[in-house]
C-alpha positions as CSV (number, residue, x, y, z in Angstrom):
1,X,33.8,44.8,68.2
2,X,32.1,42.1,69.8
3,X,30.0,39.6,67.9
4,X,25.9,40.2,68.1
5,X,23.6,38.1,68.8
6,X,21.2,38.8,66.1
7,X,24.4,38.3,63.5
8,X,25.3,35.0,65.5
9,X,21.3,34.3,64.8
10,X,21.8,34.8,61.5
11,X,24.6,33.1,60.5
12,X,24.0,29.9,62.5
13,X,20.6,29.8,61.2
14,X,21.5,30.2,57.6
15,X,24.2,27.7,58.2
16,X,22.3,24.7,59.8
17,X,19.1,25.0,57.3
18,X,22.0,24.6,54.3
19,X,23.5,21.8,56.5
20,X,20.9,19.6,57.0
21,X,18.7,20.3,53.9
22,X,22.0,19.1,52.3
23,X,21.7,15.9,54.1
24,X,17.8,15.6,54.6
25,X,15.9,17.4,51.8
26,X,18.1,17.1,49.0
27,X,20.0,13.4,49.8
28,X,17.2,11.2,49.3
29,X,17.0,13.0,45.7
30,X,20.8,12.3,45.0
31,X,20.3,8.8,43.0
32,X,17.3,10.1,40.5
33,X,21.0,11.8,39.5
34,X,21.8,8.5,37.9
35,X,18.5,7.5,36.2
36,X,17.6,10.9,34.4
37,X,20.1,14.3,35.4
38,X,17.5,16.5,34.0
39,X,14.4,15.6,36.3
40,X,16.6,15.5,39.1
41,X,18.0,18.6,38.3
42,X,13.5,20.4,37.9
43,X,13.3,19.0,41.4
44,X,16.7,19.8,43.2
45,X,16.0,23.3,41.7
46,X,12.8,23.4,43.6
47,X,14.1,22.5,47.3
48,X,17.1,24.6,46.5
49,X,14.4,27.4,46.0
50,X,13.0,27.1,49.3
51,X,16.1,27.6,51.1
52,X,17.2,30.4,49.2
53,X,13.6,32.3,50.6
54,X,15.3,31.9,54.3
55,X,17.5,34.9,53.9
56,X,15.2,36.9,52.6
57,X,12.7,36.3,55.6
58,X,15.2,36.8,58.4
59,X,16.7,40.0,56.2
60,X,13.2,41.6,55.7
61,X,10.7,40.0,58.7
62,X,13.5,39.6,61.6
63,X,15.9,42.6,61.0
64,X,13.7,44.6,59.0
65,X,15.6,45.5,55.7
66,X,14.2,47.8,53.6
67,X,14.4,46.6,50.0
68,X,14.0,49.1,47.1
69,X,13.4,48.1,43.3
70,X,13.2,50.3,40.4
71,X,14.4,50.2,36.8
72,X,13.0,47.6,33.9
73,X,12.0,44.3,36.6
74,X,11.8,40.9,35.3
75,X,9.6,39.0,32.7
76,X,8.9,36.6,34.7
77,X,10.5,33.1,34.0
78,X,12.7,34.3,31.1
79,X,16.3,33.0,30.6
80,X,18.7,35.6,31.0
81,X,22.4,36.6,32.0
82,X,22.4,38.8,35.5
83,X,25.8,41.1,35.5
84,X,25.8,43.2,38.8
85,X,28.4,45.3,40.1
86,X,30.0,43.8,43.6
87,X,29.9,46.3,46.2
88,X,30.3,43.8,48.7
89,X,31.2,39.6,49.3
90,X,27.5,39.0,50.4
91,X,25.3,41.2,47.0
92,X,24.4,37.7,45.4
93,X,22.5,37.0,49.0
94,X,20.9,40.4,48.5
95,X,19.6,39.9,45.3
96,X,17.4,37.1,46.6
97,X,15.6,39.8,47.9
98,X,15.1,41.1,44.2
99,X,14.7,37.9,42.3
100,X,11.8,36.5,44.8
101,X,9.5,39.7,43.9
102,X,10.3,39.5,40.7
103,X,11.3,36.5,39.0
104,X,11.5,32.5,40.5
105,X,14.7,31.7,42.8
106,X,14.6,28.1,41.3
107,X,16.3,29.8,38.2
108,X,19.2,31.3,39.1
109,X,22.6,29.9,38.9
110,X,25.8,31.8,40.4
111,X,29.4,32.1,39.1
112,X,31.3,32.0,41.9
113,X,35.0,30.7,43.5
114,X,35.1,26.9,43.2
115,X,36.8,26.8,46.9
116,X,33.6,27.8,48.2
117,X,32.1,24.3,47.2
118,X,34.1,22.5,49.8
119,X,32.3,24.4,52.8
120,X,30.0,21.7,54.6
121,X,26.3,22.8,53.9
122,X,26.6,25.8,51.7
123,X,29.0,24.0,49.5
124,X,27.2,21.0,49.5
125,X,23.8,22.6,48.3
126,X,25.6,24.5,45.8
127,X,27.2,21.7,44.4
128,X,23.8,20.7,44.1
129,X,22.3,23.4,42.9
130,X,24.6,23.2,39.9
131,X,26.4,26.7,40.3
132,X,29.0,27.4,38.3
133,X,32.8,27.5,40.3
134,X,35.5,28.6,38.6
135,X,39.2,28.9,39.5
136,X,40.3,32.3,37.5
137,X,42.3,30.1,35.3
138,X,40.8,31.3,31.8
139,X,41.9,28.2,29.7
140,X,40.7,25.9,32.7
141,X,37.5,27.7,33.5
142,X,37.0,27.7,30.0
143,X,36.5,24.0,29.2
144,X,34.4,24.0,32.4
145,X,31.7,26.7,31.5
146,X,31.4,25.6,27.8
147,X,30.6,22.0,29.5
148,X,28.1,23.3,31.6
149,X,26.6,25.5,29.2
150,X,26.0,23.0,26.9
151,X,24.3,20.9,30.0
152,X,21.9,23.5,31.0
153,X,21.0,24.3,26.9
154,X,20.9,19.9,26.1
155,X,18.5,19.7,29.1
156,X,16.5,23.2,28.2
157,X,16.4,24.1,31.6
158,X,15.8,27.4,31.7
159,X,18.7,29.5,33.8
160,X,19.6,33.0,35.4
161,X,23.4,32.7,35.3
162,X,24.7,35.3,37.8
163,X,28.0,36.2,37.2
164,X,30.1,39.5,38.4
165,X,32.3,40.9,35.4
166,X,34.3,42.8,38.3
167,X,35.8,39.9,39.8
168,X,35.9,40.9,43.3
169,X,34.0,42.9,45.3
170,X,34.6,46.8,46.0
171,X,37.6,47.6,48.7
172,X,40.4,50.1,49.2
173,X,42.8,47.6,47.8
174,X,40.6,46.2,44.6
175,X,39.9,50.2,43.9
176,X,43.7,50.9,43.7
177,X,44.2,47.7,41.6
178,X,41.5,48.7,39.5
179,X,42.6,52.2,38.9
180,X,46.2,50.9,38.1
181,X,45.0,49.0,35.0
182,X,43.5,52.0,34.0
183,X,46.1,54.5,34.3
184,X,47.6,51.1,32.5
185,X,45.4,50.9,29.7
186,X,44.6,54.4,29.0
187,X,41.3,53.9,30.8
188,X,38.6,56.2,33.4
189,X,39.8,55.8,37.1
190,X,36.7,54.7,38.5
191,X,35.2,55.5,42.0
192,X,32.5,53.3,42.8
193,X,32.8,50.3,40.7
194,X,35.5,48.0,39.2
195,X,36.5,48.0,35.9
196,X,34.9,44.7,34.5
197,X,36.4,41.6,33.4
198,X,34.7,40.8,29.9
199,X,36.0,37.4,28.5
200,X,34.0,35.5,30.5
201,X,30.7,37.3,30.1
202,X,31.3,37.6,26.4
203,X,31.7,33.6,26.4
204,X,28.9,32.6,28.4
205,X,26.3,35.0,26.4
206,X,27.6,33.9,23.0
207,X,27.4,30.2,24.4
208,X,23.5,30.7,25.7
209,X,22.9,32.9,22.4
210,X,24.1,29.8,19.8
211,X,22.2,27.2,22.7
212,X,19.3,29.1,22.1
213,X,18.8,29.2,25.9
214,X,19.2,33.4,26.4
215,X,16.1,36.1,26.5
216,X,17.7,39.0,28.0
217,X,20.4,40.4,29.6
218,X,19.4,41.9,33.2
219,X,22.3,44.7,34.4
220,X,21.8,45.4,38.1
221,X,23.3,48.4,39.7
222,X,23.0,47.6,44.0
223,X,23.8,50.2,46.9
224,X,24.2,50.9,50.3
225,X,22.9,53.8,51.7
226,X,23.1,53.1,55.3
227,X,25.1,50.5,56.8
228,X,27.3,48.2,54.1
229,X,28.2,44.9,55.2
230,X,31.5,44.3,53.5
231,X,32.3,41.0,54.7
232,X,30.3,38.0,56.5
233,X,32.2,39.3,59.2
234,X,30.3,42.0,59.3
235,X,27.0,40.3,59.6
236,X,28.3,37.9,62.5
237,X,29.0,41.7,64.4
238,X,25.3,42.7,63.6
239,X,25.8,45.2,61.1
240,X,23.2,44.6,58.5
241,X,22.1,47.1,56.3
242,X,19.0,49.4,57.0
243,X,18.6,49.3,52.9
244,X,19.3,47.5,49.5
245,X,18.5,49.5,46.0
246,X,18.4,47.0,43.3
247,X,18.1,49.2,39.9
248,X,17.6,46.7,37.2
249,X,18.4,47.3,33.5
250,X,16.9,44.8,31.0
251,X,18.5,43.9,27.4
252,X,16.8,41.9,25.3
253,X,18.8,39.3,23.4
254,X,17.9,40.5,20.3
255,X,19.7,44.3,21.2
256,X,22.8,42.8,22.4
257,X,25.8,43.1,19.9
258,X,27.5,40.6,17.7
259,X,30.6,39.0,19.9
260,X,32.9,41.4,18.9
261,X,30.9,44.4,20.4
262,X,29.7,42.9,23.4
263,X,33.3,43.5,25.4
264,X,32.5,47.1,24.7
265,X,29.0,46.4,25.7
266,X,29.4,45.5,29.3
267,X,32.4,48.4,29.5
268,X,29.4,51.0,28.8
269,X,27.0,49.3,31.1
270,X,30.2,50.0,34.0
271,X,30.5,53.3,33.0
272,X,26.5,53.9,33.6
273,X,27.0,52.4,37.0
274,X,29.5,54.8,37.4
275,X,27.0,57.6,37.3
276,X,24.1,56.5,38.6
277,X,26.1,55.3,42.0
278,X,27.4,58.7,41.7
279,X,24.0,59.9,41.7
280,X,22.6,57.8,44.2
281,X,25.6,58.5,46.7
282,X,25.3,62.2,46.5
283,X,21.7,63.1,45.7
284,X,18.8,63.4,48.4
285,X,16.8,61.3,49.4
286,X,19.3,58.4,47.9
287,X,17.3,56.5,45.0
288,X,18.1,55.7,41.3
289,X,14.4,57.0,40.6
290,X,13.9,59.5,43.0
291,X,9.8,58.5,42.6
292,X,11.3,54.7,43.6
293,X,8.8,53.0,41.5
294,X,9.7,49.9,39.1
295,X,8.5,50.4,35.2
296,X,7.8,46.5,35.5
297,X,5.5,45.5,38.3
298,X,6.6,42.4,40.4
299,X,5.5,38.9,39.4
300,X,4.2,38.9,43.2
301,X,2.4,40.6,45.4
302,X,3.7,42.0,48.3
303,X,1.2,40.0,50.3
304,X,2.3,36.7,48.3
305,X,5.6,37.8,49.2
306,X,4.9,38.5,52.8
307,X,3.2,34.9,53.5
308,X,6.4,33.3,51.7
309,X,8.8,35.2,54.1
310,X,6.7,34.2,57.1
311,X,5.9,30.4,55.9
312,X,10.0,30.1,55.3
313,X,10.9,31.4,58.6
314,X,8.5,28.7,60.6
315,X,9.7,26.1,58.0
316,X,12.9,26.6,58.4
317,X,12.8,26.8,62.1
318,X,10.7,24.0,62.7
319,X,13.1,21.9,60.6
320,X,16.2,22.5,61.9
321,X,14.4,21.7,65.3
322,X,13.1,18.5,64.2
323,X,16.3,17.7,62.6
324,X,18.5,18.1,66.0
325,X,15.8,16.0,67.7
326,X,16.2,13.1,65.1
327,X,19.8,13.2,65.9
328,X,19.0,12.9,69.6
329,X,16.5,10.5,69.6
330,X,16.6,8.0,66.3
331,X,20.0,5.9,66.0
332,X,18.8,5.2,61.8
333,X,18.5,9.1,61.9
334,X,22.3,9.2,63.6
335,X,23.4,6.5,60.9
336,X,21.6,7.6,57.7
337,X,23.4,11.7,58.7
338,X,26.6,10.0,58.7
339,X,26.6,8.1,55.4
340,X,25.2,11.1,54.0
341,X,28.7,13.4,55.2
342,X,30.6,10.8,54.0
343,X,29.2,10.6,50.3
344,X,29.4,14.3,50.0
345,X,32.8,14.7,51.0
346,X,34.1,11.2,49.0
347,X,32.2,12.1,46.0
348,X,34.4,15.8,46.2
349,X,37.5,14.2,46.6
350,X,36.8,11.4,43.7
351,X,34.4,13.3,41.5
352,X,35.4,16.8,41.9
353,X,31.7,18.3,43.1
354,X,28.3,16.9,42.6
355,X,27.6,19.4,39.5
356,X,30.7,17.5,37.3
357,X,29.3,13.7,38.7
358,X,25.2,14.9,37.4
359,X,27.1,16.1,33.8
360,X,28.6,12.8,33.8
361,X,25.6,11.3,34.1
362,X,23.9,13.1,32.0
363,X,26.4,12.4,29.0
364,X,25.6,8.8,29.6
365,X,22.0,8.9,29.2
366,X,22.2,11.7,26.7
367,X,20.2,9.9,24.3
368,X,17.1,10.1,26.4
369,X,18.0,13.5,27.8
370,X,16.3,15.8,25.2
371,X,12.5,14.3,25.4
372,X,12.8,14.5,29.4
373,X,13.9,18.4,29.0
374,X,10.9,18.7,26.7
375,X,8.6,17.0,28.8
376,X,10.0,19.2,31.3
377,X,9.9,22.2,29.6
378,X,6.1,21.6,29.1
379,X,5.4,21.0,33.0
380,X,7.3,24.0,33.3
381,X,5.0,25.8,31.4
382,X,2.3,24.5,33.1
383,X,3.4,25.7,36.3
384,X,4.2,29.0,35.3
């Protein structure tokens, strides 16, 4: 199949906004890093934000996605732990779609393969972003999540952790793999999900829980009924999907079982997913609630929604614009780009990631650390 030119669009866009906001929005932010961790890490969280509204826009205003919400919602703001089945390698870009109706992209945090944080751009904002990359090493990924846990709870900076018990997204291969444990293990052979992967969601809600940094527990169930981009590959040919059906599920903290229940917990939330995607697949029209209406309403309205899709796709265009014409025209533009590639790719190679250098800082000025997360936590407030 030959690559599209709406997919090429896309990609490249999504690609050069991450690249240079990397270098141009969020590098003049990099040393408040090393004065006080947690403001830097309020207003990193807030220029993250605005990039994370430029998939949404070209998704919904340029390609015209249809996006579909029903279930529980959001309270807006709260701190909560998002478990979603993966359908495919690109759901956590979907879901922007959800969370900007709904709750405030400046939140969320993603679990998600630490080799993606050496890709140029994406990598780079992540790594700013403070995501959470782990290696599948459970001992290893271990020491790294309780560390940055305990960040995000010393700091009280309030977080949706994203994090996909599954492991992988749904393919021919993962399915067989799947349903091998559980012929294995005595266990459902499942059709349209994964059996999940529960140590580390057990950990990371017990951590948050004794932080006193958890509200909820939001399970989303996402589907496909026409067109699924599996792979970004699929994007770059143009196939995008005509729909995305986000049914949300909120737990509050205070249903949730003790530690030793909750691996049984998330096992029952799979087997739900089970069948309502059965549901959804086979019923007519294709909905969780057939009447396709949300219990919660938005935090948004559709027009506020509407003039932040349109204001990030001129933003964003505009930017990347002005950014190749600093490059053409201003040498200090040409210099200050180039010292800014080489201090994200030499602090990776003698830090480890941006994320592990702002903890590092943050131990250092610990002491201080808990008045600025309160006086955060009150502008917050404020803002909210």
């Amino acid at each position: 199949m030959a690559v599209s030119v709406r997919g090429l669009y896309f990609m490249v866009t999504l690609f050069l906004g991450s690249f240079f906001g990397s270098i141009f929005m969020l590098g003049p932010v990099l040393p408040l890093m090393l004065v006080s961790p947690a403001w830097y890490r309020w207003i990193t969280d807030r220029i993250v934000a605005t990039w994370l509204t430029l998939p949404v826009s070209l998704l919904e205003l340029v390609f015209g996605v249809k996006v579909v919400i029903t279930g529980d919602g959001f309270i807006p703001g709260e701190r909560s732990v998002i478990i979603m089945n993966h359908r495919t390698r690109l759901d956590w870009m979907f879901l922007w779609c959800c969370l900007l109706r709904y709750s405030y992209l400046r939140l969320e945090k993603i679990c998600l393969k630490a080799i993606l944080k050496a890709v140029p751009g994406f990598g780079w904002a992540m790594q700013v972003a403070c995501f959470v990359f782990i290696h599948r090493r459970w001992e290893e990924d271990k020491k790294h999540l309780e560390n940055m846990l305990d960040y995000f709870c010393d700091i009280r900076e309030p977080l949706q952790l994203l994090l996909f018990p599954e492991g992988t997204d749904l393919t021919e291969n993962t399915r067989a793999k799947s349903n091998a444990f559980a012929e294995k293990n005595n266990l459902p052979k499942l059709e349209y999900v994964l059996h999940p992967r529960t140590t580390g969601f057990t950990f990371i809600v017990d951590k948050l829980r004794q932080g006193d940094n958890l509200d909820a527990v939001h399970d989303i169930t996402v589907a496909y009924p026409k067109n699924i981009p599996q792979t970004e590959r699929h994007l770059i040919l143009g196939l995008f999907p005509r729909e995305i059906h986000f049914h949300v599920r909120r737990y509050p903290v205070s249903s949730l079982p003790s530690s030793e229940g909750l691996q049984s917990w998330c096992q029952e939330r799979w087997a739900d997913k089970e069948i309502r995607l059965r549901d959804f697949y086979s019923g007519q029209p294709r909905g969780f609630d057939r009447d396709g209406i949300a219990r919660v309403p938005p935090c948004k309205t559709e027009l506020r929604v509407a003039l932040i899709k349109a204001a990030s796709l001129v933003y964003w265009t505009c930017f990347i614009a002005l950014c190749f014409t600093g490059l053409w025209l201003w040498t200090p533009f040409r210099i200050y780009f180039l010292v800014m590639v080489v201090v994200f790719v030499a602090q990776q190679k003698l830090f480890g990631g941006m994320e592990l250098l702002e903890m590092a800082c943050h131990k250092y000025w610990k002491p201080s650390a808990a008045s600025d997360g309160a006086r955060k936590k009150e502008m917050d407030g404020k803002t909210q």
